[in-house]
N, C-alpha and C positions, 0 to 999 in steps of 0.2 A: 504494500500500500504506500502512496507517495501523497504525502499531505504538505499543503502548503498553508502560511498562516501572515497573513499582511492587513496592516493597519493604512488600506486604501487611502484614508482622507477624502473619504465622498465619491461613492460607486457609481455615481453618473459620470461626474468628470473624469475619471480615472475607468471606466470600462473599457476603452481602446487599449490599454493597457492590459488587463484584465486577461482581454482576447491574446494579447501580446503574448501575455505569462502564458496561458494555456497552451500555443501555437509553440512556443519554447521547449516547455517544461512538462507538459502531458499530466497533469497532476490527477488523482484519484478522486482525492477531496481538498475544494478550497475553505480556509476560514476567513472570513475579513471582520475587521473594527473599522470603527467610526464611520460607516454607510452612510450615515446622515440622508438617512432617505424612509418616509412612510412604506407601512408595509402593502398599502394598496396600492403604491405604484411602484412598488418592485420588480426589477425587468427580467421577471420569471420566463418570460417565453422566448428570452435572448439567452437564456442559460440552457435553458431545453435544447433550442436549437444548436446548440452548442456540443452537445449529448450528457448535461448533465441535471439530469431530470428528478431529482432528490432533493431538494429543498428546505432548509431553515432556517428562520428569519424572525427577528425581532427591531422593529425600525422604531425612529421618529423624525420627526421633519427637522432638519439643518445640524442635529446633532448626534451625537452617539451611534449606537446601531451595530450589531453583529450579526455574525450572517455564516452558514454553512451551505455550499456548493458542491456538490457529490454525484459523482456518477456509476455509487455502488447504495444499494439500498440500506437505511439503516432500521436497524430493531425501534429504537426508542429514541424521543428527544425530549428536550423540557425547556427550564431554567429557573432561574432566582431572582428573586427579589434584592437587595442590600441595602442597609441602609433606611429603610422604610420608603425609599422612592421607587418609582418602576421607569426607569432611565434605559434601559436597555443596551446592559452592559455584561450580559452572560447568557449563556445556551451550553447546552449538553450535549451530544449523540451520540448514540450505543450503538455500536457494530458486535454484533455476539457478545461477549466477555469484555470488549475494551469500550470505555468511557473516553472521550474526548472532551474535556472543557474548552471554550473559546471566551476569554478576558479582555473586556477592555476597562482598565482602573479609571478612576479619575486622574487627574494630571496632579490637581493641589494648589494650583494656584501659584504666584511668584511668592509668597513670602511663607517661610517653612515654620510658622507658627500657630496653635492651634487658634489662636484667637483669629485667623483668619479661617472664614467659611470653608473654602472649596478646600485648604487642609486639613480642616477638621472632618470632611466629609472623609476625603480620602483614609488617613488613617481610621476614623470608624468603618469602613470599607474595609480594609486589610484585615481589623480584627475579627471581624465577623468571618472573613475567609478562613480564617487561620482556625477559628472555634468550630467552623462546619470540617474542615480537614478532618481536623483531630478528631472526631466520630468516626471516621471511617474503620475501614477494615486496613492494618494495616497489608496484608496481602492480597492485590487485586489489579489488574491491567487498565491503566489510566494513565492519560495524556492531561496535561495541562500547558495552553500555549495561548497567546495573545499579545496586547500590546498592554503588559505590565507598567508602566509608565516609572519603573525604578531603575537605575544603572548600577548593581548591587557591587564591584569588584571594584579597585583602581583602576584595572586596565580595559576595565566598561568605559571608560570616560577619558575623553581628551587630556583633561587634567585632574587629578586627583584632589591637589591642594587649591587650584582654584572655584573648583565645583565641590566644594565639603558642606558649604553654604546654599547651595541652589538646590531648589525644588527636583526630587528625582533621582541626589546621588547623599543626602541627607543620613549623615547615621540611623537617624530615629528609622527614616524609611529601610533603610538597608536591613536593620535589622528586623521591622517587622516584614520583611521578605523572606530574610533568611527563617525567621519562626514559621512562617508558612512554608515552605519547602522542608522543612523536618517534620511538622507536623503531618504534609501530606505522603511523608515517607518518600518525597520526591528528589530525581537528579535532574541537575542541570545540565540536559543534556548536550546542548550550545557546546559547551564549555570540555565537555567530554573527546571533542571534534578540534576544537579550537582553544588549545592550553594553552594556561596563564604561562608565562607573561605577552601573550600576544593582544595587542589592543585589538577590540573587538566593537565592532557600531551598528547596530539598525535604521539610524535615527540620524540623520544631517537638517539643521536649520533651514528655514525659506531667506534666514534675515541673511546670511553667508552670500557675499557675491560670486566665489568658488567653492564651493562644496568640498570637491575635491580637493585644491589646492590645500584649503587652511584645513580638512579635515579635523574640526572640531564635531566629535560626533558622542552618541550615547548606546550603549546597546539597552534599551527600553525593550524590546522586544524577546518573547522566551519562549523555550519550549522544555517543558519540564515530562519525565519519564518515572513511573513507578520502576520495582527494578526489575519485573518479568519483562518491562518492554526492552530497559536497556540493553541484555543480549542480544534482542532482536532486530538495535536500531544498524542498520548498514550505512547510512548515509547521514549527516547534518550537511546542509549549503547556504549560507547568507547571500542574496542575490544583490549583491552591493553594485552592480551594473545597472540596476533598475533605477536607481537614484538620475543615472544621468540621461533616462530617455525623456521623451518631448511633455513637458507638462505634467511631473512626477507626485508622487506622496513625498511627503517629507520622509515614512518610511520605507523601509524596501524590506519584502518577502523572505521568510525564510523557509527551506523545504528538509524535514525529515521523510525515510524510506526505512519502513522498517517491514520485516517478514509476517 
């Protein structure tokens, strides 16, 4: 199975793309963040034609939104509340035995203090993740991947001691990261593929006039493995080329292939 997991930036604007990645990369199942698109005009009969006729969706107008694209039938799908909002920022899907999460966090706002809203949302978000984990079973085949909006390592982030401070690579955050990846008995699977100390990005700014050049970037984006899956994963790829086609996400795609 080859799943891919990308935090689009708005599935209208970014579908040519979409098609692009598909025509590429051949993928099994896509997950996408931030859709920012209603779910009655979700362009369900552009994926069908596409051949992938499996569908799940949770949208709203100009904001949030995830989304699974699948062209293998699945058992089960759902999702969750956080928070006490219905913001549409999770979904499920069961293929037999494996669970797939698809995340898209809150970001948190610019100032990494609770007294400000969007990061006090965000961290009550993480804990409530980290408390549903911990119920689980520890033994059981489950993916969790999205657009985590944390850069949890040093060599996540351009700079270490310039971003200690900023929204995203924040100890406070890192560490309720790291309690949710123990708790969910989870590996970071990225990171399995692509060992420290190698700098690692999902994530390049719109405000950057070279992307590339000043490569200041974050890896915000994850795919996390129980450990039945980890022997099975064959492949992790960051699709860091995607960043530079015409009219990009600020993210770019990452693909695991596992047996």
């Amino acid at each position: 199975m080859k799943i891919i997991t990308w935090n689009c930036n708005g599935i209208r604007a970014r579908f040519p793309l979409i098609e692009k990645l598909i025509e590429n990369e051949n993928p099994d199942v896509i997950f996408l963040q931030e859709t920012k698109i209603e779910d009655k005009i979700f362009p369900s009969k552009s994926f069908f034609d596409l051949g992938y006729n499996h569908l799940f969706f949770r949208g709203e107008k100009s904001y949030n939104g995830v989304a699974c694209i699948s062209r293998i039938p699945f058992d089960d799908s759902g999702y969750k509340n956080w928070s006490n909002l219905e913001d549409c920022r999770h979904i499920y899907i069961r293929f037999n035995e494996l669970t797939i999460n698809n995340f898209y966090v809150p970001a948190g706002g610019d100032i990494p203090d609770i007294n400000n809203d969007k990061f006090k949302h965000k961290v009550s978000f993480l804990l409530e993740v980290e408390s549903w984990l911990s119920k689980k079973p520890t033994q059981r085949k489950e993916i969790l991947l999205g657009d985590l909006n944390i850069a949890p390592l040093p060599d996540d982030v351009w700079s270490h001691k310039q971003l200690l401070n900023v929204v995203s690579h924040t100890p406070q955050e890192v560490q309720l990261l790291d309690k949710i990846l123990i708790s969910g008995n989870f590996t970071d699977i990225v990171r399995k593929f692509y060992k420290v100390p190698e700098k690692v990005f999902s994530w390049w700014s719109y405000r950057s006039k070279d992307w590339k050049l000043s490569n200041r970037g974050r890896r915000l984006d994850h795919i996390w493995t129980t450990k039945e899956i980890v022997s099975q994963t064959k492949k992790v790829k960051i699709l860091k080329e995607v960043r530079g086609w015409e009219k990009p996400s600020d993210h770019v795609p990452i693909i695991i292939e596992i047996d």
